[in-house]
N, C-alpha and C positions, 0 to 999 in steps of 0.2 A: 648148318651153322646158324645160332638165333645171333642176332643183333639188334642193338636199341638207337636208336635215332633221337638225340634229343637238338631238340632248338627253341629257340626263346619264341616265335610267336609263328603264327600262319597268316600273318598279313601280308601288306604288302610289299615286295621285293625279292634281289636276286636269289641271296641263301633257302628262303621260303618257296619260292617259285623249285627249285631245283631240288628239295627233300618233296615237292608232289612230283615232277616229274620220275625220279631217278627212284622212289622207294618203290612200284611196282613192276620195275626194270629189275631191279637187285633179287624181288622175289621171285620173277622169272625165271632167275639165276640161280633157282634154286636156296637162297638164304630165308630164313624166316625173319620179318621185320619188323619191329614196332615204331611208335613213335610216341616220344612223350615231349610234350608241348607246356611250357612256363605258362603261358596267357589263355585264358580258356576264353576266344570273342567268337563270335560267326563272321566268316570272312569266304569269297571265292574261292580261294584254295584249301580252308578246310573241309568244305561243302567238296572238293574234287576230290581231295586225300581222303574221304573217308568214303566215296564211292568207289576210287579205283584201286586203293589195297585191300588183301585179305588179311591185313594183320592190325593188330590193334593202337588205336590213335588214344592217347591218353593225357587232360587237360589237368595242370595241377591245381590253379586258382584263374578268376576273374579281378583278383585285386593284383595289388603292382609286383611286379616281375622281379623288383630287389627287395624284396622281402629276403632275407637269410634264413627263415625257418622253411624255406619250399628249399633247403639241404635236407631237410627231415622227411620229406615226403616223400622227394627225389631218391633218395638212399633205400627207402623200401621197397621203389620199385625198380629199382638197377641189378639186382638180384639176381641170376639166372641167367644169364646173358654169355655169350663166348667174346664178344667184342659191343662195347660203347663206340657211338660215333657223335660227336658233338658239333654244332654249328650255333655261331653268334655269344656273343655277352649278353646277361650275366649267365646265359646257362653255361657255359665256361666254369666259371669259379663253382658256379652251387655243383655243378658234378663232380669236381676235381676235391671239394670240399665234402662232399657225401662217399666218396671213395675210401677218404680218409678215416672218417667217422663211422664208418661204416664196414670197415675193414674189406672192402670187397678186391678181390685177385683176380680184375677183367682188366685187359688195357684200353686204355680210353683214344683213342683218333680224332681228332679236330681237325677240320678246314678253317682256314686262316682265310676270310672272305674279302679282307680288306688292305690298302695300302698306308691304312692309319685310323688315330682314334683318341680321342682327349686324354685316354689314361698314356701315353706315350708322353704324354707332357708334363704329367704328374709325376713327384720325383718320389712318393710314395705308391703309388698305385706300378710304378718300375716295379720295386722289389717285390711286389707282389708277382704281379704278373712273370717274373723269374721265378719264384716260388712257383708258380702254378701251371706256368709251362714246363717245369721240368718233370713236375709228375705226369705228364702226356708220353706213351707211346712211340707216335708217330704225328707228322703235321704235314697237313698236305696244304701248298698253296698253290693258290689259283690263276695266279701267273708270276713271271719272274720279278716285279715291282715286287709284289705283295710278300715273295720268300727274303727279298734283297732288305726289305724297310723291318722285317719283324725280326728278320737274322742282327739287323744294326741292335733294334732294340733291346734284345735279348743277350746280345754278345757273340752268336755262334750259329753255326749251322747244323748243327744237330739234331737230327730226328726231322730233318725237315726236306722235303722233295715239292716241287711244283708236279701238282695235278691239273690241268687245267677244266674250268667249267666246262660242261655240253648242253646242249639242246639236242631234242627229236628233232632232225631235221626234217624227218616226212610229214611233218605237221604245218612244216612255213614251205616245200616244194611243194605239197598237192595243187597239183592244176584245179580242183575243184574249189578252192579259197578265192582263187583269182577271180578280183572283179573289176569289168571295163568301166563302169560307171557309177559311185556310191554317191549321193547326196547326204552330203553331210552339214551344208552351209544352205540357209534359205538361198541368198545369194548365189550360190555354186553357181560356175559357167563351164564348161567342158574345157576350155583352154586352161582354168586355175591351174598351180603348181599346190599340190599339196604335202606340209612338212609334218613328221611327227616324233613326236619323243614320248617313250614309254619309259616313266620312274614316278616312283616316291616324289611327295614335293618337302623335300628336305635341303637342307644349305649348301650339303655336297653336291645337288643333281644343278644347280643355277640355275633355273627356269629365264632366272632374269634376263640375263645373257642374252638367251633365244629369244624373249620374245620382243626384247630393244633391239635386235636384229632385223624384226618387222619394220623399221622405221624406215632404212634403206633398202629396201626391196622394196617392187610393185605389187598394186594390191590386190594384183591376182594370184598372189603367194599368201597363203592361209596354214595356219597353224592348227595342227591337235595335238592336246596335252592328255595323254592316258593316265590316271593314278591318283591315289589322296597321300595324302600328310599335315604335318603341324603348318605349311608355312603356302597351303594353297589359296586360304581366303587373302592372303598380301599378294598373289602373284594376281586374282581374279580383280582387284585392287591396281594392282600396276596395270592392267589390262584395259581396266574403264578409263583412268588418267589418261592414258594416250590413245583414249578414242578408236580403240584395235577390236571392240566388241564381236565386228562384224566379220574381223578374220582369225579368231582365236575362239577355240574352243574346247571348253574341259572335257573329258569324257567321263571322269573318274575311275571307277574299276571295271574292269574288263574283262570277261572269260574267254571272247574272241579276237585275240591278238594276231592271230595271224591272218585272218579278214584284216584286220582296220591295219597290216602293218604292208598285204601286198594291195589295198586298195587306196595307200597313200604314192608318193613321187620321191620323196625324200627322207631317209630317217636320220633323225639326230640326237645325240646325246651328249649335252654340252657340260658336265664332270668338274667338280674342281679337286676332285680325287677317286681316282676307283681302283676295286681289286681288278676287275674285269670287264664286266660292261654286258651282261647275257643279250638286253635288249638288240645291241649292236649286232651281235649274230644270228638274231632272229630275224632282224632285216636282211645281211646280207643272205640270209637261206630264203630269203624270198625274191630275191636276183634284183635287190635294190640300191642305190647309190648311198654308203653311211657318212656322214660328216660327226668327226668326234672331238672334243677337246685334245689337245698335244700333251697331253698327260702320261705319268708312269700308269701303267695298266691297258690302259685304250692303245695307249701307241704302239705297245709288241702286238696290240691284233690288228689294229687297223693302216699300219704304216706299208706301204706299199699295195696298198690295196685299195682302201677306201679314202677319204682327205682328212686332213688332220688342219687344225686354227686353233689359233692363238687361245689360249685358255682366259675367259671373261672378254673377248673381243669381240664383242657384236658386229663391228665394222668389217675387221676379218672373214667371221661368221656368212656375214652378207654376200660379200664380195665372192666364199667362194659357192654357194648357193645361185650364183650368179651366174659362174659359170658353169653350171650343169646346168640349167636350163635354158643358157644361152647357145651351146651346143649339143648337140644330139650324138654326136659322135663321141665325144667326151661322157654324156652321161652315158652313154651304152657300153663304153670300156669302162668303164668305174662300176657301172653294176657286174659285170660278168668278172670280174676280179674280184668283187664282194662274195660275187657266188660261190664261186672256187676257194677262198678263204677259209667260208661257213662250213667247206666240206671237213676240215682239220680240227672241229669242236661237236663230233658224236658224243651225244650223251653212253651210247652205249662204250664207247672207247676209256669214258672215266669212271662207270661202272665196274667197269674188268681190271683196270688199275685198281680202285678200291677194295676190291675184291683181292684181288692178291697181296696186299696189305694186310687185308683183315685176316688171310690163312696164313702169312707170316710174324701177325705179332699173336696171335691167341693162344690162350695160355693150356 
């Protein structure tokens, strides 16, 4: 079975992170895969996807991503294919839209990666998007928030199942990642507490949040920030303003996450919307304690397992940081629940989902 992969960039984030992990799992699997890619930039995980597949990775332009004429590009090479699988806006519409145009008789698959998105508010970019979700297949989302908010906005539940994201978990369990000591802070003292959140710095992930949080904690509680985006020279900005230099630190982008996620104390990811939260179960595969926003998306993973605060409460935030490192016994039941959690989101388990998918809609 050939299939094509397309997504709009290989930067940085969860849908990107998860078309490098999962497309040389799929060719294991016996499928032939491509990938065609909206944004042609050098990034970490194209530099990975194009070392770890045998199949071929293909950049349409370097200029901007809504261009309407990369449907013209896109459509020549969707050709041949037994199944389309799509991830992210605009590569959405320009496939659905090259389909058309193009007369092509493949059924196209989306993952629905998100619990929202500015065109949901637009009362024209609706009908579109009903327009162009109906030519879809199948939709697979990534948790039930994410099936529940697109079903609202579409009218229906059709064509749509909750797939949930995966991780390689043997990548965050290897005992060989585990480090007893990293210096990461000139300052560093062996007793620090150290916190970390791996995303994008975009207005959904709220860095803000986290790091006015630093104000009521001790300051042997230090922060790292893994990740770039539009909105991280404001965060490195709010950072100097409250004189927290010496306990925050950016990393930027990173290939070894799962060093810097079991050589931290705390992981967090403070959301003010998510489909899923991949970060979140790369900590807990690493048998660490997760604090997440009380959000639709993070809560069906993390409730009952890891802690959940008030979404934009810093104080909250604090307080419950607080108490896991004010208790030992607490933080060591909250990691070993995170661990056990982690175990229910195998990457290979949504591979073999997808897969059965893909032999039941091909034409």
């Amino acid at each position: 079975m050939k299939v094509l992969h397309i997504i709009t960039s290989l930067s940085t984030g969860g849908a990107e992170r998860l078309i490098v992990d999962s497309v040389p799992i799929y060719q294991k699997k016996g499928c032939k895969v491509d990938v065609l890619v909206l944004k042609d930039e050098n990034s970490i995980f194209r530099s990975q996807l194009e070392k770890e597949s045998n199949g071929k990775v293909t950049f349409l332009s370097d200029k901007s991503i809504y261009n309407p004429f990369l449907v013209l590009k896109m459509g020549r090479l969707m050709k041949g294919y037994d199944v389309i699988h799509v991830h992210l806006f605009p590569a959405l519409y320009w496939a659905v839209f090259a389909k058309i145009l193009y007369f092509i008789n493949v059924p196209i698959i989306y993952t629905e990666h998100s619990t929202d998105n500015n065109r949901r508010h637009s009362k024209v970019f609706k009908v579109i998007d009903r327009f162009v979700y109906r030519r879809l297949s199948f939709i697979g989302c990534i948790s039930n928030a994410t099936l529940d908010n697109l079903a609202e906005h579409l009218g229906n539940h059709q064509k749509m199942k909750v797939i949930n994201n995966g991780i390689d978990i043997s990548k965050f369990t290897d005992k060989s990642f585990r480090a007893n000591t990293v210096q990461f802070f000139d300052n560093q003292d062996s007793n620090d507490k150290i916190l970390i959140q791996v995303s994008s710095f975009r207005v959904q992930k709220d860095h803000e949040t986290l790091i006015n949080s630093l104000l009521f904690l001790p300051k042997f509680v230090k922060l790292l920030l893994v990740g770039e985006g539009p909105l991280k020279e404001s965060r490195v900005a709010q950072v100097k303003k409250l004189k927290l230099e010496e306990r925050v630190l950016f990393l930027g982008l990173r290939s070894d996450i799962s060093s810097l996620l079991n050589a931290s104390d705390i992981v967090v990811l403070s959301s003010k919307n998510e489909g899923f939260g991949l970060a979140i179960v790369e900590g807990m595969a690493c048998k660490k304690p997760v604090l997440a926003s009380n959000i639709k998306g993070l809560n069906e993973i993390v409730a009952g397992h890891g802690i959940l605060f008030e979404r934009g409460n810093e104080k909250d935030l604090a307080m419950r940081i607080l108490e896991l490192i004010n208790d030992k016994n607490h933080y060591d039941s909250i990691a070993e629940k995170c661990y056990k959690r982690a175990m229910d989101f195998s990457i290979e388990i949504m591979v073999d989902k997808y897969i059965f998918v893909y032999e039941n809609e091909k034409r």
